[in-house]
C-alpha positions in Angstrom: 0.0 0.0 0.0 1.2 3.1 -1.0 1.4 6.0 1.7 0.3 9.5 0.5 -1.6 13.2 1.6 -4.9 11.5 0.7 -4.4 8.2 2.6 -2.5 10.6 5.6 -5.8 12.6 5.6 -8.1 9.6 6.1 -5.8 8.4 8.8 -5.3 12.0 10.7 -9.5 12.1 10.7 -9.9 8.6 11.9 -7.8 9.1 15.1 -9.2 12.0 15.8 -12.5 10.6 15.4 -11.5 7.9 17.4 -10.0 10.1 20.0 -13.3 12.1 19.9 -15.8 9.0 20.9 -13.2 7.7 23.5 -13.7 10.9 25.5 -17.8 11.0 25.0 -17.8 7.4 26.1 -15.4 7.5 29.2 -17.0 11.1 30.6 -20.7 9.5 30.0 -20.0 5.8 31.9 -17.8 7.8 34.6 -20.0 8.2 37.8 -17.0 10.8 39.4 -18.6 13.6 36.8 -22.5 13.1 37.5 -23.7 16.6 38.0 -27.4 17.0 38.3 -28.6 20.3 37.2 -32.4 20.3 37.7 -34.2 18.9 41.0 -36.1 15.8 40.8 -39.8 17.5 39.8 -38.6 19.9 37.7 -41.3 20.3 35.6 -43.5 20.3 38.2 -42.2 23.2 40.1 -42.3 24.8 36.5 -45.7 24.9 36.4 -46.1 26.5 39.7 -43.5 29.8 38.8 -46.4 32.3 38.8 -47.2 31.2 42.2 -43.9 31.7 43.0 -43.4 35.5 41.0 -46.7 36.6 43.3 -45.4 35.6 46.2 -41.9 37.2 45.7 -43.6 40.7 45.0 -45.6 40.0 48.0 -42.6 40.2 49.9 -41.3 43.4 48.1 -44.6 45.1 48.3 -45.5 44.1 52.0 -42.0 44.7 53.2 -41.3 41.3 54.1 -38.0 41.1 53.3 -35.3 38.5 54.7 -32.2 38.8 55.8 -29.7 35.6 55.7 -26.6 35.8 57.8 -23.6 33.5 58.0 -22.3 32.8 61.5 -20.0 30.2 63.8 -22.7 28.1 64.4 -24.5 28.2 61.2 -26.8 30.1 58.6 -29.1 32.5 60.4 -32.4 33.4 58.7 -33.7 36.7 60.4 -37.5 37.3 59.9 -39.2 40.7 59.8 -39.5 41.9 63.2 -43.0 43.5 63.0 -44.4 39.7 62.4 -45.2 37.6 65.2 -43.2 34.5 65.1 -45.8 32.0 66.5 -47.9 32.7 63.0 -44.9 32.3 60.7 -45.3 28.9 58.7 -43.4 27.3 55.7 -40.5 25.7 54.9 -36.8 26.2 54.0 -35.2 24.3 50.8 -31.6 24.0 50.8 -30.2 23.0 47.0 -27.3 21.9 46.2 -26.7 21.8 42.5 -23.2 19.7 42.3 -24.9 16.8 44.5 -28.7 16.1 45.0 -28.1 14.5 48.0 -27.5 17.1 49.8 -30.4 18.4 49.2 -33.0 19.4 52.4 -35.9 21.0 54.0 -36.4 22.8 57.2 -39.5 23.4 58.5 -40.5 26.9 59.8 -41.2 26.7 63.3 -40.4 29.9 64.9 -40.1 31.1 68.8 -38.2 34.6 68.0 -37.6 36.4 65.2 -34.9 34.6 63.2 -34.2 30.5 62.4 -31.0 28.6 62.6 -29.7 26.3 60.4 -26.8 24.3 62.5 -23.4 24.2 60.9 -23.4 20.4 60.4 -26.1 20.6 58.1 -24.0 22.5 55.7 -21.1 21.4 53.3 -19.0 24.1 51.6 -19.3 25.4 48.3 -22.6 27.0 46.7 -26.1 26.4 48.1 -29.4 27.6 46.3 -31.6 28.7 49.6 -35.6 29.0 48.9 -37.6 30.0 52.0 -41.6 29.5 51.4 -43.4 30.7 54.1 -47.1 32.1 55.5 -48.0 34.6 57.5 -52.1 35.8 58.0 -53.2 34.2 54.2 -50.2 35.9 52.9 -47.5 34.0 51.0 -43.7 34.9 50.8 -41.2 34.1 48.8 -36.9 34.3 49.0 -34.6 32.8 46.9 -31.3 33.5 46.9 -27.7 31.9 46.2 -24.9 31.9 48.6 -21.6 30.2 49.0 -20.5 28.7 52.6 
């Protein structure tokens, strides 16, 4: 067999070819990179967004706004002070987008004005925080990101 540009050519796109599908098929059998980027219901909690747009402006409009405060013991969630604590209900969703696992829910159950989340309950690196909560037939909404 004679070795030329045309038969060089063929060779130089097979490898890389080759090359190509070896690095699809080890990164898509490899459990180490398994990133999940959606939760579990995703399309669920995409039907209820507009429930989720009111109840962020009710938060805006009402002045119900949260404040979320890293501290030694862990992640402080201070309520609005002018709400009585005892009629604050909801829940708080902790997301972790590298490892579903992680993943959890806190439960509002206030005695004073602010919740803690212990420090155990945390892993560093970037959370996705989403605090649902009630107060007189009112809903609220707060999402934010954070990195602890």
């Amino acid at each position: 067999m004679k070795f030329n540009w045309g038969t060089g050519i063929v060779l130089a796109f097979i490898m890389f070819i080759s090359f190509i599908l070896y690095f699809v098929i080890r990164m898509s059998t490899d459990d180490s990179n398994n990133h999940e980027l959606v939760t579990k219901d995703y399309y669920k909690q995409e039907l209820a967004y507009q429930k989720e747009i009111d109840a962020e402006k009710n938060a805006v409009t009402l002045g119900a706004q949260l404040k979320i405060q890293k501290s030694e013991k862990g992640l402080i969630i201070q309520f609005p002070e002018n709400y009585k604590p005892e009629e604050i209900t909801g829940k708080v969703s902790l997301y972790r987008p590298s490892n579903r696992h992680l993943d959890v829910d806190f439960p509002i159950s206030l005695s004073n004005t602010h919740l803690l989340i212990p420090d155990n309950q945390l892993v560093d690196g970037r959370w996705d925080i989403a605090i649902s909560w009630h107060y007189k037939g009112n809903s609220f909404l707060h999402k934010e990101k954070l990195s602890y």
